[in-house]
N, C-alpha and C positions, 0 to 999 in steps of 0.2 A: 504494500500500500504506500503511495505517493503521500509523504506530510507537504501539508501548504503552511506557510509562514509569511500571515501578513504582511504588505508591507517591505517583504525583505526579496527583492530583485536581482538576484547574479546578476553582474557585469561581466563580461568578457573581454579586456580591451587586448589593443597590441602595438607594440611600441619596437620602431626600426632603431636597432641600434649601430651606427657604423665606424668604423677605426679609421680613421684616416692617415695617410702618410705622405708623406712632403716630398718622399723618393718615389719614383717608378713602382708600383707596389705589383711584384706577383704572384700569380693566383696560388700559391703554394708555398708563402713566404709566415703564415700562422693559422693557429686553427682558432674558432671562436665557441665555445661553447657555458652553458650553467651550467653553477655548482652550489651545492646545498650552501645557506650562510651560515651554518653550522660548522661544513668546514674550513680548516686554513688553508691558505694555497700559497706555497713558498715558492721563492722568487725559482730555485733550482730543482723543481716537480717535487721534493722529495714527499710521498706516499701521497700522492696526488689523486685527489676526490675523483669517483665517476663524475664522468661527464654526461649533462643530456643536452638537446639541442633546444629547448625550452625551459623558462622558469617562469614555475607557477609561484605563486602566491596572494593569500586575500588580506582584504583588510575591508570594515567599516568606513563610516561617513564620519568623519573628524579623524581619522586613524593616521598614524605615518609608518607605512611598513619599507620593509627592507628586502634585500636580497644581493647576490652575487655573482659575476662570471668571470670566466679566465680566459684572456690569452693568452696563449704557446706558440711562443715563435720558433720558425726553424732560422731566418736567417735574422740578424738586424734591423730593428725596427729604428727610425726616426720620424721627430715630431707625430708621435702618436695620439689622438684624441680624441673622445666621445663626441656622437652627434645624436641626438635625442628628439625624434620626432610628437605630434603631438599623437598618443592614447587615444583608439577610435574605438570605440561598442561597437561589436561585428554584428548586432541584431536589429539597435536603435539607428547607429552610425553617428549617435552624442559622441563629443570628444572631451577630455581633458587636457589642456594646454600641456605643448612640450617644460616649459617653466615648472608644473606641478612635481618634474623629475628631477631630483639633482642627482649626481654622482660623483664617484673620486676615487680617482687610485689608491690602492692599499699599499703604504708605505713599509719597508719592513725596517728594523733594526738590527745592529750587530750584537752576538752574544756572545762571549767569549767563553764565558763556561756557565753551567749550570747550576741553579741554587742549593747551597751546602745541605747534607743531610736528608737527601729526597731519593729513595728506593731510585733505581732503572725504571722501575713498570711505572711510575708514577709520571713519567716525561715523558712529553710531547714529542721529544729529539733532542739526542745529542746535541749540546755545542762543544765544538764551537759550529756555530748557523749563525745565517739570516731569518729571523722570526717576524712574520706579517706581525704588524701592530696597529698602525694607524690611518686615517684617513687622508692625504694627500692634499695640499693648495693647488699643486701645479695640475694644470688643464692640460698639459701638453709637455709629454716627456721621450723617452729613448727607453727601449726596451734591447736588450741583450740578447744576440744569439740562443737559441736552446734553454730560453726560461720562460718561464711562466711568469702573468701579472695580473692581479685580482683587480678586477673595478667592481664596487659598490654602490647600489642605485638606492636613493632613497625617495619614495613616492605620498605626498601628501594629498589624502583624499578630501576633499572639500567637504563640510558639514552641510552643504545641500545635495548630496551625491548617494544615492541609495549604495549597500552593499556592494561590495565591486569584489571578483575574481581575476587577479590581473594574471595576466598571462604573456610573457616579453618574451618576442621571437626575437633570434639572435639572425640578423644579415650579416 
């Protein structure tokens, strides 16, 4: 049996997200996929989340949710940056401005070694690494040969917006 919930409307939008690069960019030069924002994605794969080619996620009318994706490059990336179209409803075809999106690279820091007195099984990884940590200023950066680089989208639903099921297909 189908429960009805007044009131309460799935949205379905979809949001082109694309990388741009400042070089000649070819078609085989990184992959673009979602990855849970559960988990970490270190700049050198290391135990690197499945990948899917979509990221779902809901949120309410006043809500700010989140999510994540990775690119892995095979060669050099320069001047690399997010372009965020505006969230269409594939049923209504209402949109939500591209602006309602922000994003930012996931900045990592260096660890030289790990915190005293903590089992093996208890860590995340060995240091010495690079440990994602933070959200990133720069709009536009250089990615490394054979790494991996998390962006972060963060999406604010307007308090006049019925329940939404976002859904960002990765271009």
């Amino acid at each position: 049996m189908k429960k009805n919930y007044p009131g309460i409307i799935p949205l379905i939008f979809a949001v082109s997200i694309l990388l741009v690069n400042s070089a000649t960019l070819s078609a085989q030069a990184f992959k673009l996929n979602a990855v849970s924002d559960l988990k970490r994605v270190f700049e050198d794969g290391f135990n690197m989340p499945a990948f899917q080619d979509t990221l779902k996620i809901f949120g309410i009318r006043g809500e700010i949710i989140s999510g994540q994706f990775a690119l892995q490059t095979k060669k050099s990336l320069t001047g690399v940056t997010v372009s965020v179209s505006a969230l269409t409803d594939r049923k209504s075809g209402n949109t939500l401005p591209g602006k309602e999106v922000e994003w930012n690279f996931v900045g990592s820091i260096p660890l030289s070694e790990n915190t005293p007195n903590q089992p093996v099984t208890a860590l995340v990884r060995k240091a010495p690494a690079r440990f994602p940590d933070y959200l990133m200023a720069e709009k536009q950066i250089s990615v490394k040969e054979k790494s991996c680089q998390a962006v972060w989208i963060t999406i604010d639903i307007p308090r006049m917006r019925y329940p939404a099921s976002i859904q960002v297909i990765l271009l």
